[in-house]
C-alpha positions as CSV (number, residue, x, y, z in Angstrom):
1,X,15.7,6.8,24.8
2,X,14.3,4.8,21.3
3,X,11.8,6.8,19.8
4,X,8.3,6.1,20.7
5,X,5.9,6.0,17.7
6,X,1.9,7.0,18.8
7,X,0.2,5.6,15.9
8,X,1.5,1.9,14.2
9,X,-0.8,0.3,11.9
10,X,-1.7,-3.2,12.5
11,X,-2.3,-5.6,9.5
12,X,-4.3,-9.0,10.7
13,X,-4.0,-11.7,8.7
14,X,-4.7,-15.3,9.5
15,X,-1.6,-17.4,8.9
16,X,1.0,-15.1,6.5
17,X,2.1,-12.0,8.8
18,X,5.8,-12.9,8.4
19,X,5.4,-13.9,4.8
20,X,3.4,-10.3,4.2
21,X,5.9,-8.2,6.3
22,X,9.2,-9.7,4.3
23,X,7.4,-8.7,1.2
24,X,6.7,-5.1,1.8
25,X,10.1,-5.1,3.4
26,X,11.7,-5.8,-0.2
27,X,9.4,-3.8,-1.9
28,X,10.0,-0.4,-0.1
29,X,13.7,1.0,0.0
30,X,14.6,1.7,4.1
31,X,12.3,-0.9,5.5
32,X,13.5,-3.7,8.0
33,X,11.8,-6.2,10.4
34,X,12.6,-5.1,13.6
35,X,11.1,-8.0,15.8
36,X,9.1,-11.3,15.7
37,X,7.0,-12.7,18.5
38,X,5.9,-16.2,18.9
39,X,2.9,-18.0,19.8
40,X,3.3,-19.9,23.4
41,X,2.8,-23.0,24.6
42,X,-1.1,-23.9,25.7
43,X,-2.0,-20.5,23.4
44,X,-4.9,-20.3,20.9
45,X,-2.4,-21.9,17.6
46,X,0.8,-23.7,17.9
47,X,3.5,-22.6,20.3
48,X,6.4,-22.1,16.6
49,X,3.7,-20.2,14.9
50,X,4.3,-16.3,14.5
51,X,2.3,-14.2,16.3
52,X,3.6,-10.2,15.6
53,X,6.4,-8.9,13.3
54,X,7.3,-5.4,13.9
55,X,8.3,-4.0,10.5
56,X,9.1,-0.5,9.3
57,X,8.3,0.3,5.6
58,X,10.3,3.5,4.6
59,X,11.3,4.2,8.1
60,X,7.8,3.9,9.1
61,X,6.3,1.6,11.8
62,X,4.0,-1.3,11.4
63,X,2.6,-4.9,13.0
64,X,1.7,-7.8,11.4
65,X,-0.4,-10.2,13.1
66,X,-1.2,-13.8,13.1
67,X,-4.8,-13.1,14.7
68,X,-6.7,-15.9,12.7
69,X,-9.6,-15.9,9.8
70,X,-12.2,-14.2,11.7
71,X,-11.2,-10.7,9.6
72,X,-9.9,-10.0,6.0
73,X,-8.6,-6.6,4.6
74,X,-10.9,-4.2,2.3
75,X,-10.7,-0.8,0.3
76,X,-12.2,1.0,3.5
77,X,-8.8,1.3,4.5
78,X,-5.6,2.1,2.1
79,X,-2.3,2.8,2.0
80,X,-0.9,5.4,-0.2
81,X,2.3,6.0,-2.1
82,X,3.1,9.2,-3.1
83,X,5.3,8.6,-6.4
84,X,7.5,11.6,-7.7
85,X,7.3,10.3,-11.2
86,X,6.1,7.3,-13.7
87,X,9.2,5.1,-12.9
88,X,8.1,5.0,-9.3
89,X,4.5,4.4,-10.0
90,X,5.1,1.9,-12.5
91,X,7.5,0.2,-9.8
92,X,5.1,0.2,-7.4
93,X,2.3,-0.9,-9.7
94,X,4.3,-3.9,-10.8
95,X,5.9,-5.1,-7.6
96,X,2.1,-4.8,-5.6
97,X,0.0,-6.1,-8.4
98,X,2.2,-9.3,-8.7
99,X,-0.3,-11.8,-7.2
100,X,-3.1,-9.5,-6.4
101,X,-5.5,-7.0,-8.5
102,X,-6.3,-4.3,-10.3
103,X,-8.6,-1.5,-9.7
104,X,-9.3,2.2,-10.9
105,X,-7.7,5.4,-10.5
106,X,-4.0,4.1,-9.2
107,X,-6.0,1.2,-6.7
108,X,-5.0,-2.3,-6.2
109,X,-4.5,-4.8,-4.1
110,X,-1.8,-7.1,-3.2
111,X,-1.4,-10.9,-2.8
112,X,-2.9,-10.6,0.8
113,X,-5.6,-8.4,0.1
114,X,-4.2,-4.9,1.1
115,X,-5.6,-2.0,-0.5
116,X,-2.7,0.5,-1.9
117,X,-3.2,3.6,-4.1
118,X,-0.1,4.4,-6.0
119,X,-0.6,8.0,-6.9
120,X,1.8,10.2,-8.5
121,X,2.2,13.6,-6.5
122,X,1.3,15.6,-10.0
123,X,-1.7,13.9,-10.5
124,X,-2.7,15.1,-7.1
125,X,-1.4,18.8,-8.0
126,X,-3.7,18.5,-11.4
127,X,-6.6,17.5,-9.3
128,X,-6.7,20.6,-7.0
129,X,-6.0,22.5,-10.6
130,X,-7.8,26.4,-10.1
131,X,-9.5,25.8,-13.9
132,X,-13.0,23.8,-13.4
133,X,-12.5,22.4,-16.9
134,X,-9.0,21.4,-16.4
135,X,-9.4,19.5,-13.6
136,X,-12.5,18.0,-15.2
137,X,-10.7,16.8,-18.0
138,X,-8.0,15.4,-16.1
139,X,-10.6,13.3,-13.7
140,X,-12.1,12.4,-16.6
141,X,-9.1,10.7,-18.0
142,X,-8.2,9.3,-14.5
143,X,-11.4,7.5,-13.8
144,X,-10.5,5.0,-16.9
145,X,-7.0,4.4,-15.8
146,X,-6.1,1.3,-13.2
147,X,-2.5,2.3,-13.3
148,X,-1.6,5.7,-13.8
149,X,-0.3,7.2,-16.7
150,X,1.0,10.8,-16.7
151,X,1.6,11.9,-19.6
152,X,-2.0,10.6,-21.0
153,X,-3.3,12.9,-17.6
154,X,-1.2,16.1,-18.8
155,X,-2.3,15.6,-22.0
156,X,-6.1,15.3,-20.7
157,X,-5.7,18.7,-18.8
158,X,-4.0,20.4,-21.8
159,X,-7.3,19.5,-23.6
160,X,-5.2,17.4,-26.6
């Protein structure tokens, strides 16, 4: 019996699903489209146009739809990578950021407008830090940083 996943994301976007979904796909190491859908004749585009592509990203499962311009992506939903050090973030940042934008604290967005936060998992171990002026200092630094450095954050918390 396949596995049966509860929860799969779904990414509108008006005309690019496939283009998006082949991205991710070589951005993220065990990731694969799985399946593409089509529209049909007499539907609301043109019967060759995609409608779905099933994806996985890192073994997990998403959808990208062809649903038209009526939506677009924002911050109010994000994706995050947990990065197990600086090579990995700055991987991320560079692949991601490659058409899209910048934004604070390990936030960007891609060419289509997806929000990701690329967030290295120390930076989230410094932030639950038990020392009030630790983890102050460490914010501190992070709220001027659009990519993330960790050794300027260690440095931060140290107090140097």
């Amino acid at each position: 019996m396949a596995e049966f996943n509860r929860i799969t994301p779904c990414l509108w976007f008006d005309t690019r699903a496939q283009e998006a979904a082949e991205f991710y796909v070589g951005v993220f190491d065990n990731s694969r489209i799985v399946e593409t859908t089509y529209f049909g004749p007499g539907g609301m585009r043109p019967a060759d146009m995609v409608l779905t592509v099933e994806f996985e990203l890192d073994g997990r499962p998403f959808t990208a739809l062809n649903g038209g311009p009526e939506f677009t992506f924002d911050e109010a939903v994000s994706f995050q990578i947990a990065c197990a050090d600086q090579k990995e973030v700055d991987y991320y940042w560079e692949r991601l950021t490659e058409g899209g934008q910048e934004s604070q604290c390990g936030w960007l967005k891609d060419r289509f407008g997806v929000s990701w936060q690329v967030v290295p998992t120390e930076v989230v171990e410094m932030t639950r830090d038990t020392d009030p002026e630790r983890r102050r200092r460490t914010t501190e630094a992070l709220l001027k940083m659009g990519r993330i450095d960790i050794d300027t954050l260690r440095r931060a918390a140290q107090g140097s």
